[in-house]
Kinemage of the C-alpha trace (Angstrom):
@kinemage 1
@onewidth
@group {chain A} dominant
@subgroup {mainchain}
@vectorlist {calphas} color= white
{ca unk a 1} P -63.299 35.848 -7.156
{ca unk a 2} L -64.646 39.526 -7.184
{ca unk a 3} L -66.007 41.067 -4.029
{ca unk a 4} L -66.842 44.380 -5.024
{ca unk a 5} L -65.793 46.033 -1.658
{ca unk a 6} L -62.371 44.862 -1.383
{ca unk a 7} L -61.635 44.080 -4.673
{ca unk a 8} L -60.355 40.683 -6.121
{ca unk a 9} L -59.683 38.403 -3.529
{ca unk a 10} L -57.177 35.621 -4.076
{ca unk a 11} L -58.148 31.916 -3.953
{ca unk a 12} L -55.564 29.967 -2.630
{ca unk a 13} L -55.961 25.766 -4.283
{ca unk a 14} L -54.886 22.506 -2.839
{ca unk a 15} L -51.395 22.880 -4.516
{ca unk a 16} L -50.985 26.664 -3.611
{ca unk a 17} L -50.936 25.502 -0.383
{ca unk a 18} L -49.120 22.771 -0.488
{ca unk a 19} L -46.426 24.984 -2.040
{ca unk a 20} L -46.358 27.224 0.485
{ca unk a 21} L -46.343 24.974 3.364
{ca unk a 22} L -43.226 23.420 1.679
{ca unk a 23} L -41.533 26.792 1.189
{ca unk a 24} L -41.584 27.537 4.859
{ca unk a 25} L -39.612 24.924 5.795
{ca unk a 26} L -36.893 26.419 3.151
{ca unk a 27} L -36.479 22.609 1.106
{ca unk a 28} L -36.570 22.623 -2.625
{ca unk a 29} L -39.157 20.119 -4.059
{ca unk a 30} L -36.763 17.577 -4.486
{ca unk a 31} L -35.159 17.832 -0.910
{ca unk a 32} L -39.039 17.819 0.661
{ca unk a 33} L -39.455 14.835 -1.344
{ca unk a 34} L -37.044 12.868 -0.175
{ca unk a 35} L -38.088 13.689 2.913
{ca unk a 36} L -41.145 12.314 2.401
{ca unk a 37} L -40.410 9.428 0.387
{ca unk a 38} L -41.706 10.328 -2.703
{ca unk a 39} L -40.718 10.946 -6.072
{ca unk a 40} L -40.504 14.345 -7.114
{ca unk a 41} L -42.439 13.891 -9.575
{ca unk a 42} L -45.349 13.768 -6.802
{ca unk a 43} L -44.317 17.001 -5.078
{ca unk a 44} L -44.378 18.894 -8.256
{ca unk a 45} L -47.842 17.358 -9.785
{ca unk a 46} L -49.114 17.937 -6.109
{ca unk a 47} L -48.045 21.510 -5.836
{ca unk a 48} L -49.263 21.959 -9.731
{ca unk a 49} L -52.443 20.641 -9.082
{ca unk a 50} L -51.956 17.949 -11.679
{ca unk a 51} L -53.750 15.203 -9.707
{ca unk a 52} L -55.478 14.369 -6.591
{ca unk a 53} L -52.950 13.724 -3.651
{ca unk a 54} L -53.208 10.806 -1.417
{ca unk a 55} L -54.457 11.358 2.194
{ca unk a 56} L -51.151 10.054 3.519
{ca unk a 57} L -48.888 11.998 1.515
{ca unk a 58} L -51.262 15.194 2.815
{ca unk a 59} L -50.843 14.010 6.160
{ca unk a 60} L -47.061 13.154 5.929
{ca unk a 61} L -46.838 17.233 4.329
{ca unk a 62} L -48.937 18.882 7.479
{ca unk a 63} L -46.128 16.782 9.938
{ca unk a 64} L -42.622 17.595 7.719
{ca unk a 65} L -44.038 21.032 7.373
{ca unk a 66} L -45.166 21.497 10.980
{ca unk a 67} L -48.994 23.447 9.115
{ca unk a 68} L -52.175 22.397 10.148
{ca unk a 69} L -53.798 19.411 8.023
{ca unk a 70} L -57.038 21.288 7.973
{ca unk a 71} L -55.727 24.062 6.298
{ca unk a 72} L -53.404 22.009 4.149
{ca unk a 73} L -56.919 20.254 2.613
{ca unk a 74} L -59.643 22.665 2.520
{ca unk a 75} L -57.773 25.904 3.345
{ca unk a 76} L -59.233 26.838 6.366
{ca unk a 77} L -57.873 27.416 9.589
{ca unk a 78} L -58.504 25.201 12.239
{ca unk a 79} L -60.451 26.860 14.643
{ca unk a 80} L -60.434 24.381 18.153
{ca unk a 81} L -57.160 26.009 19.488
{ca unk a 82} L -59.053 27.584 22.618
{ca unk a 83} L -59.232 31.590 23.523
{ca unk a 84} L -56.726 31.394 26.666
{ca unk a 85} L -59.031 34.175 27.837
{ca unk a 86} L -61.952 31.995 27.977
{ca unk a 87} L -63.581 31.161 31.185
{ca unk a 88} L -63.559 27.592 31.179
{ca unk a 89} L -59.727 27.762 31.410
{ca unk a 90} L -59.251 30.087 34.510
{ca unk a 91} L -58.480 28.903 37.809
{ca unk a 92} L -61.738 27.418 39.649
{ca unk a 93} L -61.674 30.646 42.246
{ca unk a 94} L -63.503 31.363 45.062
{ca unk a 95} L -66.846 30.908 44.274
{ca unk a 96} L -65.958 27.143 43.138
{ca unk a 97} L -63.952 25.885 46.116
{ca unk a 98} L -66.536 24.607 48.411
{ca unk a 99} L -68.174 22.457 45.623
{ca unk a 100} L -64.498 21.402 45.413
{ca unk a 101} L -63.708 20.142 48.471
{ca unk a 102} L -67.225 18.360 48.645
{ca unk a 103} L -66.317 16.611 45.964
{ca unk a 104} L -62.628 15.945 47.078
{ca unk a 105} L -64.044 14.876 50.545
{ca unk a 106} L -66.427 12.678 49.282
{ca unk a 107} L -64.004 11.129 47.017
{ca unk a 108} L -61.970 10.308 50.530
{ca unk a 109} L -64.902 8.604 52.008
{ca unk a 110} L -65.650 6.403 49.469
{ca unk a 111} L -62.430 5.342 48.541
{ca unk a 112} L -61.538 4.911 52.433
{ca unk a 113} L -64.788 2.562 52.340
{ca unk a 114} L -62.964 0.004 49.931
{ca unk a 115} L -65.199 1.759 46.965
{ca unk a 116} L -63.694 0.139 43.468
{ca unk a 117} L -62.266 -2.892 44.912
{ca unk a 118} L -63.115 -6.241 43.395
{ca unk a 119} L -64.685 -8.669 44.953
């Protein structure tokens, strides 16, 4: 692909990928495909991009490699790892607390009323 402000940019496929995911772990293709189980014949046509790989086999490469399955099939990142900076995972505070210990006290009264019991 040609972007004309940055030049050629490199497209990564399936078995590019695959290869380098494999790589990281430092295992040649036949050692990775023992430990997967399968023949090396797979790893190579796989990393080649001689032929469609099974779902498992993907999903067996993201765990033995320890790289994200997204990015394994389409190349993208996964994106749901959340911003530790984000507000939704700070400490309640404050402003929070009284709504808090509502809730926590009327949590006690039910519950000391029998509340969820069978009968």
């Amino acid at each position: 692909m040609w972007n004309e402000t940055n030049g050629a940019i490199p497209q990564w496929t399936q078995g590019d990928r695959l290869r380098k995911a494999r790589q990281k772990t430092g295992m040649t293709a036949r050692e990775f495909a023992n430990e997967l189980g399968v023949s090396h014949g797979t790893i190579t046509n796989a990393e080649n991009d001689n032929r469609d790989v099974r779902a498992i086999t993907i999903k067996l490469w993201a765990l033995v490699t320890g790289v994200p399955l997204q990015w394994l099939q389409t190349g993208v990142a996964p994106t749901d790892v959340p911003d530790p900076n984000s507000p939704a995972l700070q400490p309640a505070g404050p402003a929070y607390q009284p709504a808090i210990d509502d809730l926590t006290a009327s949590k006690r009264t039910r519950v000391g009323k029998g509340a969820g019991t069978a009968g």
